[in-house]
NUNUDREN-820878 format. One record per residue (C-alpha): x, y, z; residue in three letters; residue number from 1. Coordinates in steps of 0.001 Angstrom, whole numbers. Example, Ala and Ser with C-alpha at 12.3 -4.5 7.8 and 13.67 -1.06 7.14 Angstrom:
! NUNUDREN-820878
       x       y       z residu num
   12300   -4500    7800    Ala   1
   13670   -1060    7140    Ser   2
This chain:
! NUNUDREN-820878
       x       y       z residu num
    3011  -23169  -59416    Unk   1
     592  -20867  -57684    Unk   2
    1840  -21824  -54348    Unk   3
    5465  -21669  -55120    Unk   4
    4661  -18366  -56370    Unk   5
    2865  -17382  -53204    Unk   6
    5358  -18558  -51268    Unk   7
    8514  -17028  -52606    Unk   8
    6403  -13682  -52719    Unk   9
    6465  -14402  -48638    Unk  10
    9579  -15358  -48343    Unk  11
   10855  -12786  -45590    Unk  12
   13710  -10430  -46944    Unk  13
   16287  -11599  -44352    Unk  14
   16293  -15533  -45129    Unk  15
   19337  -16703  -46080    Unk  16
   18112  -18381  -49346    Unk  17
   21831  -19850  -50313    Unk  18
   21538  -22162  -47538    Unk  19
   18287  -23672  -49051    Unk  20
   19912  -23827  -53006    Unk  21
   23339  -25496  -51375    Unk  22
   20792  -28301  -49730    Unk  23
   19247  -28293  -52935    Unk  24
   22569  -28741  -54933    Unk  25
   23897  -30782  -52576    Unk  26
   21024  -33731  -52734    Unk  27
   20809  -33491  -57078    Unk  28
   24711  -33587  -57068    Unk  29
   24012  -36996  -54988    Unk  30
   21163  -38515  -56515    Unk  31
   22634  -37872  -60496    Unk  32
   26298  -38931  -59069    Unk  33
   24286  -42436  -57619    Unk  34
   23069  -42849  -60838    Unk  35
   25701  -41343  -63038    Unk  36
   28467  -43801  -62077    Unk  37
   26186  -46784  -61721    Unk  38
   27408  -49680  -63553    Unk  39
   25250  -52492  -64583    Unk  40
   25974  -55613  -65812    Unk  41
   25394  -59144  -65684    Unk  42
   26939  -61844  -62922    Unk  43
   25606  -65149  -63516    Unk  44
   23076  -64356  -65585    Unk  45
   21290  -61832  -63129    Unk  46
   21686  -58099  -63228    Unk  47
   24079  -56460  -60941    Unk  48
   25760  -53232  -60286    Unk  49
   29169  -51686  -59440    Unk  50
   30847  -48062  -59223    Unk  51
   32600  -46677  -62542    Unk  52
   34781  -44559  -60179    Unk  53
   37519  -47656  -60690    Unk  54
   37776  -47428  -63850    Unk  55
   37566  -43812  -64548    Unk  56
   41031  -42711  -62832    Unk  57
   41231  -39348  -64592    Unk  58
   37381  -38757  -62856    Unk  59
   39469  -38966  -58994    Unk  60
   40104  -34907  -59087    Unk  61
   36306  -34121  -59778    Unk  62
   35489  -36096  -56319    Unk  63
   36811  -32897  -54535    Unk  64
   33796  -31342  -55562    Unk  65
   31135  -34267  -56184    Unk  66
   31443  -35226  -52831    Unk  67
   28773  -33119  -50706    Unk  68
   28929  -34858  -47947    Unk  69
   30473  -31667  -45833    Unk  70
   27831  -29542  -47477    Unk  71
   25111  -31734  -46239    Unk  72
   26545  -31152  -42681    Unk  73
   27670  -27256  -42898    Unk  74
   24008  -26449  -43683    Unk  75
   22465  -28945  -40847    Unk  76
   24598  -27691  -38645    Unk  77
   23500  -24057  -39922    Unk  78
   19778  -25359  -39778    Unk  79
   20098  -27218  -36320    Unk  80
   21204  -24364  -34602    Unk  81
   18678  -22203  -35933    Unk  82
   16017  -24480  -35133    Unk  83
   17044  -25387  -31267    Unk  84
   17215  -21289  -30773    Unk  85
   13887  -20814  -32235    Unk  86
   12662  -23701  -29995    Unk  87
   13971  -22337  -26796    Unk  88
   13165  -18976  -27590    Unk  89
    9575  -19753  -27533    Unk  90
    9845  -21541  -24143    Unk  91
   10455  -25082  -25500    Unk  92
   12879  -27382  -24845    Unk  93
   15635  -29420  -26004    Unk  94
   14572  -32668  -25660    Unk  95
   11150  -32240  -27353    Unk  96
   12955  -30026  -29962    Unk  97
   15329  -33555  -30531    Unk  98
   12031  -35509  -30611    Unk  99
   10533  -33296  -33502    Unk 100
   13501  -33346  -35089    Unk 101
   14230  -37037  -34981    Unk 102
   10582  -37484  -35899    Unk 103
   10905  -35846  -39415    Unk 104
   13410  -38016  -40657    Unk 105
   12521  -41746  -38530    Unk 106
    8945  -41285  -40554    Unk 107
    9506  -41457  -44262    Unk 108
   13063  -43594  -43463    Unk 109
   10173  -46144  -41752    Unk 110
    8099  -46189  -44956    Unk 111
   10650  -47020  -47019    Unk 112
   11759  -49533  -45174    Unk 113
    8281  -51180  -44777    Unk 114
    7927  -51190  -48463    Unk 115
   11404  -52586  -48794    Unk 116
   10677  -55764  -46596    Unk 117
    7447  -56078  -47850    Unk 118
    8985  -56259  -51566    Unk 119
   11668  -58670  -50008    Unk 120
    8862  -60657  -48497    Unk 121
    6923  -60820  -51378    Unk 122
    9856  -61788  -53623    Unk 123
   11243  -64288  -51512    Unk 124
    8002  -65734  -51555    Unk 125
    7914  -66315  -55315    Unk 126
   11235  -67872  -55174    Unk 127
   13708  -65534  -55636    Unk 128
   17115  -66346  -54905    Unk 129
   17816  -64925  -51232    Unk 130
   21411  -63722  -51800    Unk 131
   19639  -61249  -54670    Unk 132
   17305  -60109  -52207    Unk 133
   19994  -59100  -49750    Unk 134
   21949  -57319  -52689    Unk 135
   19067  -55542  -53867    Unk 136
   18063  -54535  -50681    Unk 137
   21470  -53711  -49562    Unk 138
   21843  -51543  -52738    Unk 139
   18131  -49695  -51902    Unk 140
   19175  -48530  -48831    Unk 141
   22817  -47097  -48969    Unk 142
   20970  -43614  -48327    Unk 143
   20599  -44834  -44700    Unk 144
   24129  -44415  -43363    Unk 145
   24346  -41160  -43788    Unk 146
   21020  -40890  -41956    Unk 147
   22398  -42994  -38914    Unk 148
   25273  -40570  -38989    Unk 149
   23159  -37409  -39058    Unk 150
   20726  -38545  -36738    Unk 151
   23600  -38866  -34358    Unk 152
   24572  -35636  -34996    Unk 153
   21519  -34002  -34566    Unk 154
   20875  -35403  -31175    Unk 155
   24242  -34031  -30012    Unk 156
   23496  -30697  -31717    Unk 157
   22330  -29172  -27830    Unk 158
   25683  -29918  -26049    Unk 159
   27707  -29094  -29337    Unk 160
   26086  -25769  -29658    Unk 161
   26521  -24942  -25925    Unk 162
   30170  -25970  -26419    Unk 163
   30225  -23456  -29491    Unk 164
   29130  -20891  -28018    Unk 165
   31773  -21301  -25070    Unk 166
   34915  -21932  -27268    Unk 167
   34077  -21467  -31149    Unk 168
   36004  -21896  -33704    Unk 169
   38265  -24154  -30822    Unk 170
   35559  -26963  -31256    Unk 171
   36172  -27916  -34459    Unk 172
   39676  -27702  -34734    Unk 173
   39591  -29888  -31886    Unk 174
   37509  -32129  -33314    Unk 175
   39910  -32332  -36770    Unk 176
   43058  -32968  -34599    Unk 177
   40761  -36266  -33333    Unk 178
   40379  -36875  -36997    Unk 179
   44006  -37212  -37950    Unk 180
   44793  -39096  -34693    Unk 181
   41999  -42110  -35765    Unk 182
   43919  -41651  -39460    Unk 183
   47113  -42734  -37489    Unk 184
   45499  -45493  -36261    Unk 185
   44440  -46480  -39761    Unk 186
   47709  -45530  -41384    Unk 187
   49977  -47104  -38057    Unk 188
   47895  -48988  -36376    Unk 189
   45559  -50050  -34263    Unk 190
   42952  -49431  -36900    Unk 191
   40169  -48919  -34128    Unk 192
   41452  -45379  -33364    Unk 193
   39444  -44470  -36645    Unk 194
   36182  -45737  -35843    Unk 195
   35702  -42228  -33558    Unk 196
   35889  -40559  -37240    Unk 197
   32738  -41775  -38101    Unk 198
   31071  -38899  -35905    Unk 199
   34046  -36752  -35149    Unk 200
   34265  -35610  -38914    Unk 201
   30642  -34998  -39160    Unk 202
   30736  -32837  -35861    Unk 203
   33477  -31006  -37062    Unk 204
   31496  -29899  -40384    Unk 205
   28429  -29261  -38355    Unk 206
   30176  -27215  -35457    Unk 207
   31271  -24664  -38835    Unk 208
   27334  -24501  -39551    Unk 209
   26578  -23067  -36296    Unk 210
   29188  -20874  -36867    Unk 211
   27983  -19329  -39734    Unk 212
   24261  -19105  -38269    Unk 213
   26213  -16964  -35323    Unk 214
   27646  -14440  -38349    Unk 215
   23931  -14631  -39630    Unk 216
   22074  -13808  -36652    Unk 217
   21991   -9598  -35742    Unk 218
   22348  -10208  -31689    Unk 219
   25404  -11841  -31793    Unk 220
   27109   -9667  -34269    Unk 221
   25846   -6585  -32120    Unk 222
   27981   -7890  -29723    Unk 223
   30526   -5531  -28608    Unk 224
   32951   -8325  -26443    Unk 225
   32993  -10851  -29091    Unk 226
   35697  -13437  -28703    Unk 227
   38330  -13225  -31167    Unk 228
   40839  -16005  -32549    Unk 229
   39793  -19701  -32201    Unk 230
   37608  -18616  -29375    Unk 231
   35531  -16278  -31801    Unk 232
   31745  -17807  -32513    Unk 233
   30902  -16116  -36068    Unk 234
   32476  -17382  -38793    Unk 235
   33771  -14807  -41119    Unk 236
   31833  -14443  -44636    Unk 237
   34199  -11907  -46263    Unk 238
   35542  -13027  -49530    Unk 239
   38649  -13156  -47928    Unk 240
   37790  -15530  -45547    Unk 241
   36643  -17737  -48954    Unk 242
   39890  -17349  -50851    Unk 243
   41611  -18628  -47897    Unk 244
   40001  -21610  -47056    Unk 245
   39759  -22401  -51116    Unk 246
   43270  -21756  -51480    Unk 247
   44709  -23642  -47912    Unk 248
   41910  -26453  -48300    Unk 249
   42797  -27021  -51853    Unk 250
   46882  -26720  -50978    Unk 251
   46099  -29128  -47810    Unk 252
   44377  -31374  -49797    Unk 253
   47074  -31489  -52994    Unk 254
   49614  -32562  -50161    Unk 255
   47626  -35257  -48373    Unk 256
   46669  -36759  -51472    Unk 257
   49572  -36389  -54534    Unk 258
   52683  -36755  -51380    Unk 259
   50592  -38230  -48369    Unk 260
   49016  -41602  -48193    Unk 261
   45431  -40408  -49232    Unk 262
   44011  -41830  -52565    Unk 263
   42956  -38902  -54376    Unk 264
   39143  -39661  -54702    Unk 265
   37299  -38663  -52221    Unk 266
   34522  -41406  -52808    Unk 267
   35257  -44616  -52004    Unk 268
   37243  -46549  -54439    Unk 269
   37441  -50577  -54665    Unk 270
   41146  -51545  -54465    Unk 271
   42166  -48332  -52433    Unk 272
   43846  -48917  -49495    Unk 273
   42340  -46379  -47340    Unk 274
   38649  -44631  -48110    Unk 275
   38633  -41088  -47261    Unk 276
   34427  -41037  -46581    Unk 277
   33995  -44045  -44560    Unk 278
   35195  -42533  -42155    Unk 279
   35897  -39153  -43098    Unk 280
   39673  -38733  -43066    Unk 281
   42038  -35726  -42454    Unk 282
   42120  -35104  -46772    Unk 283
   38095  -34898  -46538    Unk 284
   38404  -32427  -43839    Unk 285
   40743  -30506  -45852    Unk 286
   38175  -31199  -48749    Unk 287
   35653  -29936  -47006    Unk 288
   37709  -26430  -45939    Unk 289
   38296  -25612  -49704    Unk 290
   34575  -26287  -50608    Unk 291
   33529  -23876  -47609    Unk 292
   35695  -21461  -49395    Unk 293
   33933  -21925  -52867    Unk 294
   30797  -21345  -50854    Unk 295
   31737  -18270  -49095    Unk 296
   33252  -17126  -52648    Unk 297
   29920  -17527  -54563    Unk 298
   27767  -16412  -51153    Unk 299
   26976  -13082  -52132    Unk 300
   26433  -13209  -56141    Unk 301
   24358  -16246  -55344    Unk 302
   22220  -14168  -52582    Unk 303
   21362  -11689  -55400    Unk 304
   20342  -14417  -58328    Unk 305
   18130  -15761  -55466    Unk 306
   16559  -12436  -55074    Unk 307
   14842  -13274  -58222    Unk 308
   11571  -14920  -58549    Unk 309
   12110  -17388  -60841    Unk 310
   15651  -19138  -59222    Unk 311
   14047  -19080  -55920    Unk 312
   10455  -20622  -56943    Unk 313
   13006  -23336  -58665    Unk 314
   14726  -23960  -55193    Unk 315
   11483  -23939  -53094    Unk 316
   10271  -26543  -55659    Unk 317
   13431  -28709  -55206    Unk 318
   13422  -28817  -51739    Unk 319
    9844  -29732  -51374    Unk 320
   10756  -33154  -52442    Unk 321
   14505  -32924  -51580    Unk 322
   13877  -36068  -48568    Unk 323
   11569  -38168  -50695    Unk 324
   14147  -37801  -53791    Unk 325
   16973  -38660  -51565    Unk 326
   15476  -41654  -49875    Unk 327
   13916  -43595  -52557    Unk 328
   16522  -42531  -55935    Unk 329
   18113  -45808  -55331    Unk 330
   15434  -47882  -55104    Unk 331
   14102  -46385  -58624    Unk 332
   17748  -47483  -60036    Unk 333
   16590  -50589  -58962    Unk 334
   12972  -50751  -60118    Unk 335
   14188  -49676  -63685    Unk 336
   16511  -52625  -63920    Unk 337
   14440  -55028  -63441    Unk 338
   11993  -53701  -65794    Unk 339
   14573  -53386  -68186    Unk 340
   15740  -56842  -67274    Unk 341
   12663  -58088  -67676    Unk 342
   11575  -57033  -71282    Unk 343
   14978  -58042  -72537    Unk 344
   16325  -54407  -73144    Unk 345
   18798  -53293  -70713    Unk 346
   21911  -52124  -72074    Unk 347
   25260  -53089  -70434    Unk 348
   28196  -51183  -72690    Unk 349
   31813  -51696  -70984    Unk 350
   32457  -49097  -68665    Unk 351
   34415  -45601  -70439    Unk 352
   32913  -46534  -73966    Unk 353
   30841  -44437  -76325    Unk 354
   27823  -46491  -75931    Unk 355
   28581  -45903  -71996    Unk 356
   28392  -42369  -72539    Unk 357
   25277  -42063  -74673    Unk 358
   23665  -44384  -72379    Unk 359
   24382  -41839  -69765    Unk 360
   21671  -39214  -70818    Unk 361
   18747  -41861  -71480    Unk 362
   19620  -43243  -68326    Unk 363
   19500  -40668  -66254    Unk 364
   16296  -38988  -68082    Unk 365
   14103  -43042  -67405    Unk 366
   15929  -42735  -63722    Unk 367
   14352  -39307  -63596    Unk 368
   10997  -40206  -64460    Unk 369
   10783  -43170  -62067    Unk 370
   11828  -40991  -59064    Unk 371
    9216  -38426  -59990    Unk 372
    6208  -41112  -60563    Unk 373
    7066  -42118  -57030    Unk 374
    8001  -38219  -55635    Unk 375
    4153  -37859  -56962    Unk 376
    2881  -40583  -54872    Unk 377
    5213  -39805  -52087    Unk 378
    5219  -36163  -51735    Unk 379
    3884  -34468  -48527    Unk 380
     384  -34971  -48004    Unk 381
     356  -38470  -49491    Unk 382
    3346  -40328  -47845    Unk 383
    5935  -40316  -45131    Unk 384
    5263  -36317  -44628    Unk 385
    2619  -35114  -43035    Unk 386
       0  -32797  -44980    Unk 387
    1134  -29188  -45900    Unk 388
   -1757  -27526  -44159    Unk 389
   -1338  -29179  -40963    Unk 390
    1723  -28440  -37885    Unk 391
    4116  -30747  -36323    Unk 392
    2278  -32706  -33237    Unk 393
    4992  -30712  -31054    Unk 394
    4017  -27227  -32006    Unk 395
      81  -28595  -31804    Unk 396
     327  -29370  -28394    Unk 397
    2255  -25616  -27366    Unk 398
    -300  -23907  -29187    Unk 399
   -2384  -25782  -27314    Unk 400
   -1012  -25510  -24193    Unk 401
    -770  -21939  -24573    Unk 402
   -4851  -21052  -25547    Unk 403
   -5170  -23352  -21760    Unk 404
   -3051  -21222  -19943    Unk 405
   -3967  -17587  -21063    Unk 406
   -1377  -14879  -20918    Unk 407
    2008  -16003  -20431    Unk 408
    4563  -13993  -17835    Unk 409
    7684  -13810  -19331    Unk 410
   10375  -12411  -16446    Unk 411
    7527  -10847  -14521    Unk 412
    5845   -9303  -17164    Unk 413
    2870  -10898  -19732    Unk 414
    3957  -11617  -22623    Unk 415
    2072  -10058  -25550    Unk 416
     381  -12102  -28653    Unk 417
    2251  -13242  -31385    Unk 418
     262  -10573  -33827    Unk 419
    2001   -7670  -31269    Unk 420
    5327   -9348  -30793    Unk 421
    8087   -7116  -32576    Unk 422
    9307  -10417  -34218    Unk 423
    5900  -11992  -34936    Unk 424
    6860  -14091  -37959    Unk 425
    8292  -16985  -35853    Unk 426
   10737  -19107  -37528    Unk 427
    9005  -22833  -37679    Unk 428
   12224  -25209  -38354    Unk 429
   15766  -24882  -39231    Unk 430
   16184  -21605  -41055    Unk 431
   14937  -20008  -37534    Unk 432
   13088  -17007  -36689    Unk 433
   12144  -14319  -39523    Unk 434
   14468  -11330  -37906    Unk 435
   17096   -9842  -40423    Unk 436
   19827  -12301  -41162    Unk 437
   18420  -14927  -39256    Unk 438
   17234  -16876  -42444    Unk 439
   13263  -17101  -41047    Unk 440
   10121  -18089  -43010    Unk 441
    6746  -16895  -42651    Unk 442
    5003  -18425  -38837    Unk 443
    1530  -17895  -37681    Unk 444
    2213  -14784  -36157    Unk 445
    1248  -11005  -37428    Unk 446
     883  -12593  -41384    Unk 447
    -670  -15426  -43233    Unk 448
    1304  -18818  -42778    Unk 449
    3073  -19151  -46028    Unk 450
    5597  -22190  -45037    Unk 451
    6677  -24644  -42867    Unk 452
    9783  -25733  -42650    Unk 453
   10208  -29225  -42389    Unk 454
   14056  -31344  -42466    Unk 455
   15413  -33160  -44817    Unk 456
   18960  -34818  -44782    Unk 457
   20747  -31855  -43841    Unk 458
   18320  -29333  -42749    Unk 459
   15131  -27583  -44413    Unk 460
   12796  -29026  -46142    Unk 461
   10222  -25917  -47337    Unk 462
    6499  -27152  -48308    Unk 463
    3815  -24817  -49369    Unk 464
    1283  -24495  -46308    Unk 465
   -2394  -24621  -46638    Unk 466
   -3861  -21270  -45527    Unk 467
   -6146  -23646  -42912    Unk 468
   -5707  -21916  -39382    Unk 469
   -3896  -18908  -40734    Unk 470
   -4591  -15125  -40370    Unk 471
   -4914  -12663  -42716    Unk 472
   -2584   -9529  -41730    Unk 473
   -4015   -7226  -38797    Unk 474
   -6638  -10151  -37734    Unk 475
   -7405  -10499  -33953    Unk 476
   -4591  -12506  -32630    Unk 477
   -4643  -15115  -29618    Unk 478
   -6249  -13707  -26276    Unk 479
   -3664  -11676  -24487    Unk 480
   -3287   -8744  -22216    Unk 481
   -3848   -5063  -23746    Unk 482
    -680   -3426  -24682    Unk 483
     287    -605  -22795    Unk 484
């Protein structure tokens, strides 16, 4: 608590703290919707599981909200963009800014899937029956598509954002016209014009992201020759802008879905003839336009609650074990069942019933403790992250491959230390550099490391720093040139 409350007293006054409570939303509104329409029962005589979304009709509306898919991608593609400028702007480059990247989220994803096939190896072993292995397993690690699709994402994010910043706005329209030409295929035939959709949806949600970090940051809306129309790069915050989107997503999506040929969930639905998440379809996209809306609506209220200690220590906490929560909340539905199995005590009410609802709150709370026992033994310092107090290999070897070379010359001048630079609390990650608007957290520059900023699914994952290596304000900084 001590740290948290260190580190939202650092927390520099121009971060844009929504973006860190929508990841945090975002990832609980997955993990309790995993285990909030899990099903289990019995097949055979052995435990399995099975979506209540079939049988819950009246539940299809509340999908249009539930599913954060988009959300997950607005704010990577908010935190991605941030996070390749900082890079750059400190001399680095793309490709070792996509190796850091990729690096944060191929680590923990490896660890759980060594402890996966070492429990499949062990239970095989003892004679389990292999096609319960494979379901199990299977079950464990539906968390990893969206990583695969992400991942992708993220290692187009340096073209994509020098596309933005040539057309704007243009990108992902373009990108949503691609959508509802794979639909055709789907709808019409052939069916392998949708397979594109897998990444072209995603890219269109991520392409908004940079888009808003363009509106955050104060150089480009200094600009006096911005583009306007399609062509403009900022997207507009105004609650004007929000009512539209909420009201034309939400008309869009009405039409698609009540008089198109789009089921009306936006999760995927046994029987349904088309699923609008896998891959995203035109109704998600329109989905996804009316929850950017909702955002935009509840930006600014929300930006004052977070002002407040208390909300903001919550969110910091949240996202300190947002990746760990998100990786391994499936395999903790899993581990409780077969406890539960095991001792002759788990409950299997039919789906919609009073003893299905009651169940509901027990369930969730045993889920809850599971994923923290293992959050505890997983969180950074102790698992797939690396220990608060110490820096990402990449930004080891600049620091020190700056104390070999000395002085820098930056455009024929030498560049000054970090503790003289105007800007010298460097953004570390994805909420980028710690300038007004630009969403930054505390660096090693002219005050005491506070932060680091680390990824998770969609962007930031914040993690109290050890004060090893840091500075106290108005300590020496790194050898450098006098200023003048």
């Amino acid at each position: 608590m001590r740290r948290l409350r260190q580190l939202a007293q650092r927390t520099p006054p121009g971060r844009e703290r929504y973006i860190d409570l929508l990841r945090a939303l975002a990832i609980t509104m997955v993990v309790l919707g995993h285990w909030g329409v899990t099903v289990i029962g019995y097949d055979n005589g052995r435990p399995a599981g099975h979506s209540a979304l079939a049988d819950l009709r009246w539940a299809w509306p509340l999908t249009w909200v539930a599913q954060v898919m988009p959300v997950f991608f607005l704010v990577g593609g908010y935190a991605n963009a941030a996070s390749l400028t900082s890079r750059r702007r400190r001399g680095g480059s793309a490709t070792g800014w996509l190796v850091d990247r990729s690096a944060r989220l191929i680590r923990p994803t490896t660890v759980l899937l060594l402890v996966l096939a070492a429990g499949a190896g062990i239970a095989t072993l003892r004679g389990a029956d292999a096609a319960q292995v494979r379901e199990v397993i299977w079950f464990a690690t539906i968390p990893l598509w969206f990583l695969v699709a992400y991942v992708a994402v993220v290692a187009l994010t340096p073209p994509m954002y020098a596309l933005h910043r040539r057309f704007g706005l243009a990108v992902p329209v373009v990108l949503v016209a691609l959508v509802a030409l794979g639909d055709l295929g789907r709808l019409l035939g052939p069916a392998v014009l949708a397979d594109g959709n897998y990444l072209l949806g995603w890219l269109a949600v991520h392409q908004v992201g940079f888009a808003w970090y363009d509106a955050a940051r104060p150089d480009t809306r200094a600009g006096h020759a911005a583009p306007r129309g399609l062509f403009r790069r900022r997207l507009p915050l105004s609650g004007r802008a929000g009512a539209v989107l909420l009201g034309g997503g939400l008309v869009a999506l009405v039409l698609l879905t009540v008089a198109g040929p789009y089921p009306v969930a936006m999760l995927h639905v046994p029987g349904e003839r088309l699923d609008n998440a896998a891959p995203p379809s035109l109704a998600l996209m329109a989905a996804a336009a009316a929850q950017l809306g909702l955002i935009l609506l509840l930006r600014r209220p929300a930006g004052r609650w977070l002002r407040r200690s208390g909300p903001w220590q919550a969110v910091l906490a949240v996202n300190a074990v947002v990746l760990t929560l998100f990786l391994w909340h499936l395999t903790a539905a899993v581990l409780l069942v077969g406890l539960l199995d095991a001792l002759g005590v788990l409950p299997t009410p039919p789906v919609g019933s009073a003893a299905w609802w009651a169940w509901r709150v027990p369930w969730l709370l045993a889920l809850a403790a599971v994923a923290g026992r293992a959050g505890r033994r997983l969180r950074p310092g102790r698992g797939p992250d690396p220990p608060p107090g110490r820096d990402r290999p990449g930004r080891r070897r600049e620091a020190a491959a700056a104390r070999r070379a000395g002085p820098r010359r930056v455009r024929g001048r030498a560049r000054r230390p970090a503790a003289e630079q105007p800007h010298a609390q460097r953004g570390t990650g994805a909420a980028g550099p710690a300038r007004p608007g630009a969403g930054g957290v505390p660096g090693r520059g002219g005050s005491a490391a506070a932060a680091q900023v680390r990824t998770g699914p969609a962007g930031l994952m914040v993690t109290p720093r050890s004060r090893r290596g840091s500075r106290r304000p108005g300590s020496p900084g790194p050898p450098g040139p006098r200023p003048r």
